[in-house]
PDBQT receptor file of N, H, CA, C and O in Angstrom, charges set to zero:
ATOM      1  N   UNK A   1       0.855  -1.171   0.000  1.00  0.00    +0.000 N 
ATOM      2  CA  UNK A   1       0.000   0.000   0.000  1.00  0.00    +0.000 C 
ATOM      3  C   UNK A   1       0.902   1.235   0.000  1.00  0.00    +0.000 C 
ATOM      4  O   UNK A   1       1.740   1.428   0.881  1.00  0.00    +0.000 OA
ATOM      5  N   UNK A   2       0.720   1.956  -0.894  1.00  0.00    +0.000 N 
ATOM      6  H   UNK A   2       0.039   1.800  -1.610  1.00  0.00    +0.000 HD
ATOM      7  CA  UNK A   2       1.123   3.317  -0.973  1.00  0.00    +0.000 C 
ATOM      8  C   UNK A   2       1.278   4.308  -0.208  1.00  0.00    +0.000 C 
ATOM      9  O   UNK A   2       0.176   4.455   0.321  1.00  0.00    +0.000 OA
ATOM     10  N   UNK A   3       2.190   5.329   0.301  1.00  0.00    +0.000 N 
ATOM     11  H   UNK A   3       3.085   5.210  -0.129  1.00  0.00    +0.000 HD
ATOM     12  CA  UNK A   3       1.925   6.186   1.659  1.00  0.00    +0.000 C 
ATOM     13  C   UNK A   3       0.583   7.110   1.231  1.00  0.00    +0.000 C 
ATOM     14  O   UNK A   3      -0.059   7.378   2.246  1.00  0.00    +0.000 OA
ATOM     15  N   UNK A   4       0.006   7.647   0.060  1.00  0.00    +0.000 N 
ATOM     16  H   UNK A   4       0.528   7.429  -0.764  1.00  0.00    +0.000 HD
ATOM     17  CA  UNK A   4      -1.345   8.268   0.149  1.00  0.00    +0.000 C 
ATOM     18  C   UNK A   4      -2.046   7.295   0.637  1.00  0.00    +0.000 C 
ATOM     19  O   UNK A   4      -2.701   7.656   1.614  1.00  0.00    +0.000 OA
ATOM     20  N   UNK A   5      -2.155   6.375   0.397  1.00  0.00    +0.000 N 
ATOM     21  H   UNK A   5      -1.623   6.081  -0.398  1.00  0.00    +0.000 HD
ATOM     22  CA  UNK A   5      -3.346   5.294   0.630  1.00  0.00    +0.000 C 
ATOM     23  C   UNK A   5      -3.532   5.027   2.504  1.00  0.00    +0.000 C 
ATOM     24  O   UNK A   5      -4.444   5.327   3.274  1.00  0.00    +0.000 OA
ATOM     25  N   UNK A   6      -2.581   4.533   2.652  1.00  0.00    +0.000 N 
ATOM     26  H   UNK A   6      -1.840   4.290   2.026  1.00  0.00    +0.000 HD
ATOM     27  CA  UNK A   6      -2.104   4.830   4.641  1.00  0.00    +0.000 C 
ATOM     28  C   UNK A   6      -2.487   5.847   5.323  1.00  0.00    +0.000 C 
ATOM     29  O   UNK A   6      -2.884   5.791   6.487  1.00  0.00    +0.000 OA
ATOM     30  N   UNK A   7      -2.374   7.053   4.503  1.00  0.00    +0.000 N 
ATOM     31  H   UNK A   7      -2.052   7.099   3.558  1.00  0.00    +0.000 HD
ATOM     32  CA  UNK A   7      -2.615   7.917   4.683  1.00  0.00    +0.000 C 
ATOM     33  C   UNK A   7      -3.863   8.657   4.870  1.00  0.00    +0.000 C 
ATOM     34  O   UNK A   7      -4.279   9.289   5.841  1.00  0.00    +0.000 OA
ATOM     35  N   UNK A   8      -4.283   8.466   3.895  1.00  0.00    +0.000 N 
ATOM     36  H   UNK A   8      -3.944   7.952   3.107  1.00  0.00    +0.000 HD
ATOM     37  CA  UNK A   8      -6.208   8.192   3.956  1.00  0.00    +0.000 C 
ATOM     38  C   UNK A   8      -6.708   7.370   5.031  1.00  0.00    +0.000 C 
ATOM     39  O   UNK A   8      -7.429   7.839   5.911  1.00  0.00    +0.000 OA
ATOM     40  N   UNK A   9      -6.363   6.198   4.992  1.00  0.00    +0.000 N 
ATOM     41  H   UNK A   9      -5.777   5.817   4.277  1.00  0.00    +0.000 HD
ATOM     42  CA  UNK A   9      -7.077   4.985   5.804  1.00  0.00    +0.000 C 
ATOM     43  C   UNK A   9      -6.669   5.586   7.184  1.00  0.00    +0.000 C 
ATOM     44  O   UNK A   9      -7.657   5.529   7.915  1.00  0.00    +0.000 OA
ATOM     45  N   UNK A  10      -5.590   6.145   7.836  1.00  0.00    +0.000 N 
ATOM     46  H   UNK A  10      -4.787   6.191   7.242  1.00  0.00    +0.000 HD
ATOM     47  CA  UNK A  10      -5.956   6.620   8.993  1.00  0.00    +0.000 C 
ATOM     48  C   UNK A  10      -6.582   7.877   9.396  1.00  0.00    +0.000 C 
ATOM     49  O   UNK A  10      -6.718   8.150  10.589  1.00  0.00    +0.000 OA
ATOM     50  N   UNK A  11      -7.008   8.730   8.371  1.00  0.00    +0.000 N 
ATOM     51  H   UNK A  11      -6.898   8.508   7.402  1.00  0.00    +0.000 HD
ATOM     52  CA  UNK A  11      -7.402  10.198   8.512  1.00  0.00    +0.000 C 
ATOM     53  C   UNK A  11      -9.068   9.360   8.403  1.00  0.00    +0.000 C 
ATOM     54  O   UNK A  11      -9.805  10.196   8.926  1.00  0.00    +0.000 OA
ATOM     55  N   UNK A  12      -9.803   8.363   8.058  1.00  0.00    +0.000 N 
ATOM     56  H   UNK A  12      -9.204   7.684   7.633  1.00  0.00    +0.000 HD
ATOM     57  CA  UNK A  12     -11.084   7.761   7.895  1.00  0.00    +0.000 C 
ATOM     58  C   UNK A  12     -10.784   7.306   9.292  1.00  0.00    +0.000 C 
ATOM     59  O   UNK A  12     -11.615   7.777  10.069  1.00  0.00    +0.000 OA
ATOM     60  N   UNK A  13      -9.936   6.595   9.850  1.00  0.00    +0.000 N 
ATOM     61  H   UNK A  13      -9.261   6.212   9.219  1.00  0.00    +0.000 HD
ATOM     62  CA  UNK A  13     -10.427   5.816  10.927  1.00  0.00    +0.000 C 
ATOM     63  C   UNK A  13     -10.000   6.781  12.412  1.00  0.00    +0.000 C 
ATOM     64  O   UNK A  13     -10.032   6.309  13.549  1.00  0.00    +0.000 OA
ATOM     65  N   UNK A  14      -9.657   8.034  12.113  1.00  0.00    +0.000 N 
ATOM     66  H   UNK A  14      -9.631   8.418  11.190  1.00  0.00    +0.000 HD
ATOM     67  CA  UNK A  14      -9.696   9.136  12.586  1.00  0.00    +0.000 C 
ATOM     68  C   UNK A  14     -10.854   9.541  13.431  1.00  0.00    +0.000 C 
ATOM     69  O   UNK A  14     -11.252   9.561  14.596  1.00  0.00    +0.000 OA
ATOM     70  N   UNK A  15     -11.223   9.895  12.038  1.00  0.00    +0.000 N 
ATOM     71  H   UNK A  15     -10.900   9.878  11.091  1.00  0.00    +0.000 HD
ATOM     72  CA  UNK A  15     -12.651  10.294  11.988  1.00  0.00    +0.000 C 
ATOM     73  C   UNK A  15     -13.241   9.430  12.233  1.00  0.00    +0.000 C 
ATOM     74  O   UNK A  15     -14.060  10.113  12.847  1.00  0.00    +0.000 OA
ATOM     75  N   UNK A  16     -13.802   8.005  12.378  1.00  0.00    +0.000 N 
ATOM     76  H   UNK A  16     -13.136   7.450  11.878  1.00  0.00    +0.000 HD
ATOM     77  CA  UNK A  16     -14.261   7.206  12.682  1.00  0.00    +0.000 C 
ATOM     78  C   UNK A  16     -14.657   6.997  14.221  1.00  0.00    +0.000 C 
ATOM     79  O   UNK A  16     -15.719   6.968  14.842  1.00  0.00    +0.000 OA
ATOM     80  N   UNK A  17     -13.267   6.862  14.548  1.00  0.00    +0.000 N 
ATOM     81  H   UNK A  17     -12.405   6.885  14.043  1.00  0.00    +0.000 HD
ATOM     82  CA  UNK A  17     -13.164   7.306  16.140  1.00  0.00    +0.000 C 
ATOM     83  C   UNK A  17     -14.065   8.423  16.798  1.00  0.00    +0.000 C 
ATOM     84  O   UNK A  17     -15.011   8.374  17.585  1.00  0.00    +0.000 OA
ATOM     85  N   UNK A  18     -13.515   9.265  16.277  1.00  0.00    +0.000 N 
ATOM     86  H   UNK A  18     -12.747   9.304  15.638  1.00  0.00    +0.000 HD
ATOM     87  CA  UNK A  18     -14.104  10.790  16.663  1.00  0.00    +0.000 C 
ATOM     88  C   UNK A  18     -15.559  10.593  16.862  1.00  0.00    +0.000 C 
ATOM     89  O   UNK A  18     -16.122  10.948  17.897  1.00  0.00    +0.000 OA
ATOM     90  N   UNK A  19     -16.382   9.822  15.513  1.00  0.00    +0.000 N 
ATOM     91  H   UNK A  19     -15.924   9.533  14.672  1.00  0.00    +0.000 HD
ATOM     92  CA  UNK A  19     -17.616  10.041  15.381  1.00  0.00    +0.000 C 
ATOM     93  C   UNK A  19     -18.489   9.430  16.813  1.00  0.00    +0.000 C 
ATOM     94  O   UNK A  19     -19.447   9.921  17.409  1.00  0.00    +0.000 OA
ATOM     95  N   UNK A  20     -17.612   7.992  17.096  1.00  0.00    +0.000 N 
ATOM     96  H   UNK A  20     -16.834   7.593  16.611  1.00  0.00    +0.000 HD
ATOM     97  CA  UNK A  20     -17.976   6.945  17.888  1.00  0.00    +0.000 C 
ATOM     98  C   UNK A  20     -17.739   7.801  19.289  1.00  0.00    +0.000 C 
ATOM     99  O   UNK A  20     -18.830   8.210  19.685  1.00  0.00    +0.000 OA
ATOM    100  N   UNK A  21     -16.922   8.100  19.943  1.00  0.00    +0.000 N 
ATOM    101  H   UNK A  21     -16.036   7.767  19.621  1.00  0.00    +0.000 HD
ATOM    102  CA  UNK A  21     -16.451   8.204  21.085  1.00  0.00    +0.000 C 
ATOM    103  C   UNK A  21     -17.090  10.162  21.019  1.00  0.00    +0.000 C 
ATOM    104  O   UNK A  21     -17.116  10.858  22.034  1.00  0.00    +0.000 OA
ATOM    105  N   UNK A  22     -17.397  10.525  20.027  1.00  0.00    +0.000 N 
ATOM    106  H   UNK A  22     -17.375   9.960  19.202  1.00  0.00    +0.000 HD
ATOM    107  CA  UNK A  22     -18.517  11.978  20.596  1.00  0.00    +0.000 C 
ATOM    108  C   UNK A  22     -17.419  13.114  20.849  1.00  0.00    +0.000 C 
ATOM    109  O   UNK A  22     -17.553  13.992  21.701  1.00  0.00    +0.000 OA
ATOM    110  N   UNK A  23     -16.059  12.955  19.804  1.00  0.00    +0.000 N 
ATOM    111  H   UNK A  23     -15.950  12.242  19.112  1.00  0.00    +0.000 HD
ATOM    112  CA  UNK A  23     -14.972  13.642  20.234  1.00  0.00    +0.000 C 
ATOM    113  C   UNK A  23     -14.999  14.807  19.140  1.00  0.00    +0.000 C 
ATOM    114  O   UNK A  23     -15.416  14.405  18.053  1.00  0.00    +0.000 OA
ATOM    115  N   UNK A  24     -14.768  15.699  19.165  1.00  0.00    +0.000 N 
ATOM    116  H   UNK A  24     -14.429  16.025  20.047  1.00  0.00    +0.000 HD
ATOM    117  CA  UNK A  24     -13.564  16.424  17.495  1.00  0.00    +0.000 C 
ATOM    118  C   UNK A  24     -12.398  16.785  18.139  1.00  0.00    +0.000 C 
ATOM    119  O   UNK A  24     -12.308  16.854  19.365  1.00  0.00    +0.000 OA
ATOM    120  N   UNK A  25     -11.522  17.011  17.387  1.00  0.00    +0.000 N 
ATOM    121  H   UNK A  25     -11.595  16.955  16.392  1.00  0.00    +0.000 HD
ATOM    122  CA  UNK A  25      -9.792  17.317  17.317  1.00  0.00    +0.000 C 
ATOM    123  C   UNK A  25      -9.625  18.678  16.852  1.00  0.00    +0.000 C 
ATOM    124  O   UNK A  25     -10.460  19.124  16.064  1.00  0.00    +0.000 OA
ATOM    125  N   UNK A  26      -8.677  19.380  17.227  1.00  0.00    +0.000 N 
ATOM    126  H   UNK A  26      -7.999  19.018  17.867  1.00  0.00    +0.000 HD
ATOM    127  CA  UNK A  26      -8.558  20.865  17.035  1.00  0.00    +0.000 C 
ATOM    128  C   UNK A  26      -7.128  20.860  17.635  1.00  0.00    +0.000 C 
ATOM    129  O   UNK A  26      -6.922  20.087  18.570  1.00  0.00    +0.000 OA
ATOM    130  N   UNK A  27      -6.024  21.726  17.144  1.00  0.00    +0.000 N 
ATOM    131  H   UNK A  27      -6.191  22.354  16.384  1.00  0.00    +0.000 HD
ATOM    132  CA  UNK A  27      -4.833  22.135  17.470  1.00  0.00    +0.000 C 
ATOM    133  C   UNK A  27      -4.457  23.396  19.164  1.00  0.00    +0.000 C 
ATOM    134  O   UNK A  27      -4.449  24.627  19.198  1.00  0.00    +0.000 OA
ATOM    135  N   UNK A  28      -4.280  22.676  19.969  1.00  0.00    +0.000 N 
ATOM    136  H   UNK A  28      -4.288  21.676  19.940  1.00  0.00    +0.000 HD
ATOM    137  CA  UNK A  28      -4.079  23.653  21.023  1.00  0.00    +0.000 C 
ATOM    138  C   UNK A  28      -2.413  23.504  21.523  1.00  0.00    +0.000 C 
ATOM    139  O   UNK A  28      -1.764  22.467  21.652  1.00  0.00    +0.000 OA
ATOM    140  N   UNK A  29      -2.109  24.511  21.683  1.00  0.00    +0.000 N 
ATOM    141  H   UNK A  29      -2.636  25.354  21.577  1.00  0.00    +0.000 HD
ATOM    142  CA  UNK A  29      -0.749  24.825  22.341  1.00  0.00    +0.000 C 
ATOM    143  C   UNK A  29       0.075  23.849  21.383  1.00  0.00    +0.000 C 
ATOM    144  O   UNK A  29       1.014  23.338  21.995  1.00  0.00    +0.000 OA
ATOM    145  N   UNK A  30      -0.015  23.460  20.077  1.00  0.00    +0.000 N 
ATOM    146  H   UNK A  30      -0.778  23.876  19.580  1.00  0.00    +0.000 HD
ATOM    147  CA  UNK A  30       0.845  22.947  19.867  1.00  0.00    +0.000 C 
ATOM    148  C   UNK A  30       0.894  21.211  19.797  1.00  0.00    +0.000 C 
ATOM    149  O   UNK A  30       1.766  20.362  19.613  1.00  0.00    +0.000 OA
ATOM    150  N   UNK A  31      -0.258  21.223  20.001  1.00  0.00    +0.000 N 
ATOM    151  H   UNK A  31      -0.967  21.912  20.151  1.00  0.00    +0.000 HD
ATOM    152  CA  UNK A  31      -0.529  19.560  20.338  1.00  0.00    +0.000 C 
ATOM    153  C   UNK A  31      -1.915  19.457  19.914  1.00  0.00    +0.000 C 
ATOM    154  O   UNK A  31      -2.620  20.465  19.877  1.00  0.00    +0.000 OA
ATOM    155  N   UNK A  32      -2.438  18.099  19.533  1.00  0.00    +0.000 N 
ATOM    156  H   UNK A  32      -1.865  17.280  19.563  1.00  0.00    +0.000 HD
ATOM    157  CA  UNK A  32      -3.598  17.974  19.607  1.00  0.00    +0.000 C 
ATOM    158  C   UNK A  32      -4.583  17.684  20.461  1.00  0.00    +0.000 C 
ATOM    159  O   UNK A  32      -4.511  16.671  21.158  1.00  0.00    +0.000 OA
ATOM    160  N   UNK A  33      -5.578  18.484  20.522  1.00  0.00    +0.000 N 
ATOM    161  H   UNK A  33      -5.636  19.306  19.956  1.00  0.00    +0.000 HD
ATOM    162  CA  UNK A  33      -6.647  18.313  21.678  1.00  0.00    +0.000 C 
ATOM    163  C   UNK A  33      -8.386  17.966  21.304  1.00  0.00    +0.000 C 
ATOM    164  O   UNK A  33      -9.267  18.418  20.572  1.00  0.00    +0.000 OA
ATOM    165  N   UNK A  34      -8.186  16.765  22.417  1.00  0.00    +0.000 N 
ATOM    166  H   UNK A  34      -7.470  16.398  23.011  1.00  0.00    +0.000 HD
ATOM    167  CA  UNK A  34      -9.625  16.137  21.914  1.00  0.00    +0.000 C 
ATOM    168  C   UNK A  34     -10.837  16.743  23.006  1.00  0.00    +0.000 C 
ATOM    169  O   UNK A  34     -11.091  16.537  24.193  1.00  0.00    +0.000 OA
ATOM    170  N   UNK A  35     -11.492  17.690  21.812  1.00  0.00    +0.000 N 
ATOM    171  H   UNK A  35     -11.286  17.857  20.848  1.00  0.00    +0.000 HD
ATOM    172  CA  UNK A  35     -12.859  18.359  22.563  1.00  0.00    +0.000 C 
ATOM    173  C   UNK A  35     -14.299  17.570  22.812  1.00  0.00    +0.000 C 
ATOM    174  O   UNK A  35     -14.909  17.009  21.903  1.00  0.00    +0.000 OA
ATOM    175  N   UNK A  36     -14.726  17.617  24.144  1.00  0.00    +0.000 N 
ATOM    176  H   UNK A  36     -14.230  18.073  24.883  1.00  0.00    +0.000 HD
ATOM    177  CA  UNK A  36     -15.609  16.785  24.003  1.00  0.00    +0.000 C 
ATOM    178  C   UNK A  36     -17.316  17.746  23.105  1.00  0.00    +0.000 C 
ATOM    179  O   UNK A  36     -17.575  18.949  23.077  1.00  0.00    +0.000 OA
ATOM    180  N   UNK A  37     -18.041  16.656  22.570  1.00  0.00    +0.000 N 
ATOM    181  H   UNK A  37     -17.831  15.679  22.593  1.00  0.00    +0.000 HD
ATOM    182  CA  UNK A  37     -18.624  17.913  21.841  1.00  0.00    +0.000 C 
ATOM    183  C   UNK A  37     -19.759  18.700  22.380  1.00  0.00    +0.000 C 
ATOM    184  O   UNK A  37     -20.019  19.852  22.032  1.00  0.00    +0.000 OA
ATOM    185  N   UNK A  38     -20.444  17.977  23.286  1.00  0.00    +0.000 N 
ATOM    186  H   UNK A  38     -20.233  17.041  23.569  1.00  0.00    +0.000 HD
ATOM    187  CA  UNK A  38     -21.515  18.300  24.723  1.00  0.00    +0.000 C 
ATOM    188  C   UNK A  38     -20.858  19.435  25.285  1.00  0.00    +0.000 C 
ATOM    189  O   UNK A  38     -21.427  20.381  24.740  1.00  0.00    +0.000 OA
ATOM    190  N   UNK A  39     -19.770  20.013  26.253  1.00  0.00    +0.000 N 
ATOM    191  H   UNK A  39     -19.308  19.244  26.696  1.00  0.00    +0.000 HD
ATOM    192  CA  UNK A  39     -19.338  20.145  26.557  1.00  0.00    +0.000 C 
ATOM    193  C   UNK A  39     -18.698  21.287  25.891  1.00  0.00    +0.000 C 
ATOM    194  O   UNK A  39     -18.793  22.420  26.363  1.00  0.00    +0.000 OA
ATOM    195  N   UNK A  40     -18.083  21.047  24.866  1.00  0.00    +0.000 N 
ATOM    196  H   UNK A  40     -18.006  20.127  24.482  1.00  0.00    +0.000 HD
ATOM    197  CA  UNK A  40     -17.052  21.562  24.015  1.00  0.00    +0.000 C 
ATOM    198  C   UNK A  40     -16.021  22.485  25.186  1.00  0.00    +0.000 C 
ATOM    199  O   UNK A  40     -15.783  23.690  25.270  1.00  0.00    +0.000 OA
ATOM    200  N   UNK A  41     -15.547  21.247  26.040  1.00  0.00    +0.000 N 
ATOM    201  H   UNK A  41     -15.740  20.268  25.973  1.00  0.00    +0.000 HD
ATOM    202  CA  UNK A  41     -14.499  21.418  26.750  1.00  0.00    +0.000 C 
ATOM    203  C   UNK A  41     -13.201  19.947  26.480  1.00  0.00    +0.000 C 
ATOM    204  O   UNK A  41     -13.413  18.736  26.409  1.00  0.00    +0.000 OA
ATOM    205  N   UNK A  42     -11.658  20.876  26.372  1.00  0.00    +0.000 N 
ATOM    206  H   UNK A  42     -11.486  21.859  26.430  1.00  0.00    +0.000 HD
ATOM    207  CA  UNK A  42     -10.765  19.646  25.907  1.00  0.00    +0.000 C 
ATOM    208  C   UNK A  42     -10.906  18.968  27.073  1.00  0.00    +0.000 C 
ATOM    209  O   UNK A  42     -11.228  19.373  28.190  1.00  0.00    +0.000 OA
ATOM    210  N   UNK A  43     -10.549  17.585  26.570  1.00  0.00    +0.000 N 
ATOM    211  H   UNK A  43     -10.287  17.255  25.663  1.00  0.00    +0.000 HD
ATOM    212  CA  UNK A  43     -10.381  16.202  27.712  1.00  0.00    +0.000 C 
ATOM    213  C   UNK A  43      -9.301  15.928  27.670  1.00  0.00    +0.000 C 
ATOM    214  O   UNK A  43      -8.927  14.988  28.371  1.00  0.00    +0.000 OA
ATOM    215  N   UNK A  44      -8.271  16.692  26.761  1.00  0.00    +0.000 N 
ATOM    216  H   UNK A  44      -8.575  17.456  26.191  1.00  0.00    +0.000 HD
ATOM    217  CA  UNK A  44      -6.958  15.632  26.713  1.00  0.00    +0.000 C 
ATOM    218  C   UNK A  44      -6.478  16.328  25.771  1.00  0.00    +0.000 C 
ATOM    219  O   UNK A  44      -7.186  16.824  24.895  1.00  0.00    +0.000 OA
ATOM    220  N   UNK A  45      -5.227  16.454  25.831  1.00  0.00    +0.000 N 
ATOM    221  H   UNK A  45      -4.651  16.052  26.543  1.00  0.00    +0.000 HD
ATOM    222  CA  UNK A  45      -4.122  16.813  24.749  1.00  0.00    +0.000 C 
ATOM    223  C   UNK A  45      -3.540  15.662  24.264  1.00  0.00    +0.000 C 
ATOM    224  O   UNK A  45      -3.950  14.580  24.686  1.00  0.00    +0.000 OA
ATOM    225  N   UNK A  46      -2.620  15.711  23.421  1.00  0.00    +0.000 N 
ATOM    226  H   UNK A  46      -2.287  16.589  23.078  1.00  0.00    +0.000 HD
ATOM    227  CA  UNK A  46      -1.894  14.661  22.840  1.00  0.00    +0.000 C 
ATOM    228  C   UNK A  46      -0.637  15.438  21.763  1.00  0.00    +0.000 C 
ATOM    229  O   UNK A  46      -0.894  16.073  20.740  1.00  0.00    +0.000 OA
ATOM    230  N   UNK A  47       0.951  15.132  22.420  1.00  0.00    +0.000 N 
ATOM    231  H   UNK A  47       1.161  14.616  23.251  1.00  0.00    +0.000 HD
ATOM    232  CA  UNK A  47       1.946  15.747  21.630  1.00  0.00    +0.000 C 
ATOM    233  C   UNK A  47       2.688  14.460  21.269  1.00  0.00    +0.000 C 
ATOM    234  O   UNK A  47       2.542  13.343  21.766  1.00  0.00    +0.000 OA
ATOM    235  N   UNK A  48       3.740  14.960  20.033  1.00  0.00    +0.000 N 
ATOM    236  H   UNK A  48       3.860  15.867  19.629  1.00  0.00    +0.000 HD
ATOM    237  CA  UNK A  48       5.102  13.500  20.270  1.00  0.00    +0.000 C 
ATOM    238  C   UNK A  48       5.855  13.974  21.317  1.00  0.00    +0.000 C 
ATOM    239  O   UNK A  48       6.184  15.105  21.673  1.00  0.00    +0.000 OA
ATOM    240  N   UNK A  49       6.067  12.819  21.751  1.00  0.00    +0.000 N 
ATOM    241  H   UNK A  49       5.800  11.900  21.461  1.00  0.00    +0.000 HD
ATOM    242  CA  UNK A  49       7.285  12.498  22.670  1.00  0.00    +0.000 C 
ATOM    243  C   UNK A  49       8.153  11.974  22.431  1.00  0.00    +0.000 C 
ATOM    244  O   UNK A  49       8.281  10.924  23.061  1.00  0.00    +0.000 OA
ATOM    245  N   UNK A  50       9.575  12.412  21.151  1.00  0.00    +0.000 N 
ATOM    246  H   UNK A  50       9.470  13.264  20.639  1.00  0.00    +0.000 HD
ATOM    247  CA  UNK A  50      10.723  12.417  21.058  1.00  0.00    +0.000 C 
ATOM    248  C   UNK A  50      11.540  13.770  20.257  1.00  0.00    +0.000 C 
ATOM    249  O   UNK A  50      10.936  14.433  19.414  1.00  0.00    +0.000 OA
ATOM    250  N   UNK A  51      12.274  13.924  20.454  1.00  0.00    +0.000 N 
ATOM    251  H   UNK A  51      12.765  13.385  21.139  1.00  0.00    +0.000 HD
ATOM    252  CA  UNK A  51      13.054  14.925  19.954  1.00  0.00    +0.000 C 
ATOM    253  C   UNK A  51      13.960  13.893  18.883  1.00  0.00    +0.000 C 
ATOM    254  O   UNK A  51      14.265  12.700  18.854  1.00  0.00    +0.000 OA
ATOM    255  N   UNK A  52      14.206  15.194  17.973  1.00  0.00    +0.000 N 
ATOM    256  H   UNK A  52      13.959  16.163  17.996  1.00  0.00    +0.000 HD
ATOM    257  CA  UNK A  52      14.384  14.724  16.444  1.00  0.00    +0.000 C 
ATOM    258  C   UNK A  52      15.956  15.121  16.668  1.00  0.00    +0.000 C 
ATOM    259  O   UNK A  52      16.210  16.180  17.242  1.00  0.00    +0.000 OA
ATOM    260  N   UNK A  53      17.139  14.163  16.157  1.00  0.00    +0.000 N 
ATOM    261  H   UNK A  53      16.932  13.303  15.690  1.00  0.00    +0.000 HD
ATOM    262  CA  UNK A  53      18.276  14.014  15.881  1.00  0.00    +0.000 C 
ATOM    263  C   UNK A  53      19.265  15.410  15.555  1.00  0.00    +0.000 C 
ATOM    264  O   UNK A  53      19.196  15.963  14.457  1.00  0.00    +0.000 OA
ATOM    265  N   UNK A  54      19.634  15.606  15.990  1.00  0.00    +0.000 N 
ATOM    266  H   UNK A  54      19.690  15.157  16.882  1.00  0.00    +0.000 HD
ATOM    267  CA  UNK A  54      20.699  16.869  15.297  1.00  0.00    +0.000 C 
ATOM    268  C   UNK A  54      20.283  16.678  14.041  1.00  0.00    +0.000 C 
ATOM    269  O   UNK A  54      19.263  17.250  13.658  1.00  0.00    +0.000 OA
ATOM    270  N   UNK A  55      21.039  15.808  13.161  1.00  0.00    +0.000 N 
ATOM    271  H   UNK A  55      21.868  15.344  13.472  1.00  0.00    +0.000 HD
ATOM    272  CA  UNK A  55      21.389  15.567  12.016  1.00  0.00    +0.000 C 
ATOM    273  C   UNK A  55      20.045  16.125  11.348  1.00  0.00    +0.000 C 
ATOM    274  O   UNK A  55      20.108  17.052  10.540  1.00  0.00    +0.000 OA
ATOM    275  N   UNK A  56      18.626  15.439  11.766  1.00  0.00    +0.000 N 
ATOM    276  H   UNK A  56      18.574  14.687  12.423  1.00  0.00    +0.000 HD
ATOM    277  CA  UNK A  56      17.444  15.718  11.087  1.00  0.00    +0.000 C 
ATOM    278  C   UNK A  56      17.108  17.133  11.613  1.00  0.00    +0.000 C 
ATOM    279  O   UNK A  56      16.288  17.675  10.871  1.00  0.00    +0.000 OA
ATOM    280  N   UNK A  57      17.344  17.615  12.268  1.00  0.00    +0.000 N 
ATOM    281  H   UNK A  57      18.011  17.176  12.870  1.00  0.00    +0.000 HD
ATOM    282  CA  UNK A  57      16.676  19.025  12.682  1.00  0.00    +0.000 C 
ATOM    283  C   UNK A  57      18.015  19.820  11.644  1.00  0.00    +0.000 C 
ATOM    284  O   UNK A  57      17.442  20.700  11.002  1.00  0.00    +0.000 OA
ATOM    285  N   UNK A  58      19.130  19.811  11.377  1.00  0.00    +0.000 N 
ATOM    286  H   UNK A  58      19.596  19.097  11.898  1.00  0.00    +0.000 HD
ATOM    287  CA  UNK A  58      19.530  20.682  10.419  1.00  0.00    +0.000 C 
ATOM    288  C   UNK A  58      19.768  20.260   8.980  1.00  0.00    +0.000 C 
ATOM    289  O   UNK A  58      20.249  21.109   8.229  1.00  0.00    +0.000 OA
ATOM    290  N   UNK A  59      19.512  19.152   8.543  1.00  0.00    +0.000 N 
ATOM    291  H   UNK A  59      19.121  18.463   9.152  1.00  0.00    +0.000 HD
ATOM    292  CA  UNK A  59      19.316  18.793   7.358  1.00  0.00    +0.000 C 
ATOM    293  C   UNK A  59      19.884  18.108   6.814  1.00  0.00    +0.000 C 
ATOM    294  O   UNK A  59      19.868  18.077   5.583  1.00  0.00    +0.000 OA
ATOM    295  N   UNK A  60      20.820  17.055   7.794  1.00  0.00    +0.000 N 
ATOM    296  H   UNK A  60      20.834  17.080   8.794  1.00  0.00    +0.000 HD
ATOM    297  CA  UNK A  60      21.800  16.700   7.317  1.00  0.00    +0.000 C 
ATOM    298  C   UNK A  60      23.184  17.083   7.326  1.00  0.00    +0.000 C 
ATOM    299  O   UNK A  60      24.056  16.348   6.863  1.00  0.00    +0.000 OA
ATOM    300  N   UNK A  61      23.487  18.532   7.982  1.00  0.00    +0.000 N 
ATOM    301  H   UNK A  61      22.779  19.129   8.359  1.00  0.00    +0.000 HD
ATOM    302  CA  UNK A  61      24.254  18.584   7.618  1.00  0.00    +0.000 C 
ATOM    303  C   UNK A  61      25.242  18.287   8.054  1.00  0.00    +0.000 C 
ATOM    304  O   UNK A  61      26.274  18.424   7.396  1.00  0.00    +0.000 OA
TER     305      UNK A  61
């Protein structure tokens, strides 16, 4: 499978989620935050947790 295709299939099962569990997603501080929609108060953030390599943060060089 192709990276568009992967790519799709998790932005559907995304949304899938979302629909089931009564959530939407929106960008806060930098991270993503899942709003509940009753409410429309966040329940939860969500960031990565690793820092990216010298090498990849300047390009290689």
């Amino acid at each position: 499978m192709e990276m568009k295709q992967r790519v799709q299939r998790l932005i559907a099962d995304v949304e899938r989620a979302c629909i089931k569990y009564k959530l939407n997603m929106t960008i806060y501080d930098g991270k993503l935050a899942f709003v509940d929609q009753e409410s429309r108060h966040i329940v939860a953030t969500w960031g990565p947790q690793f820092k990216l390599s010298e090498e990849s943060e300047h390009g290689g060089q």
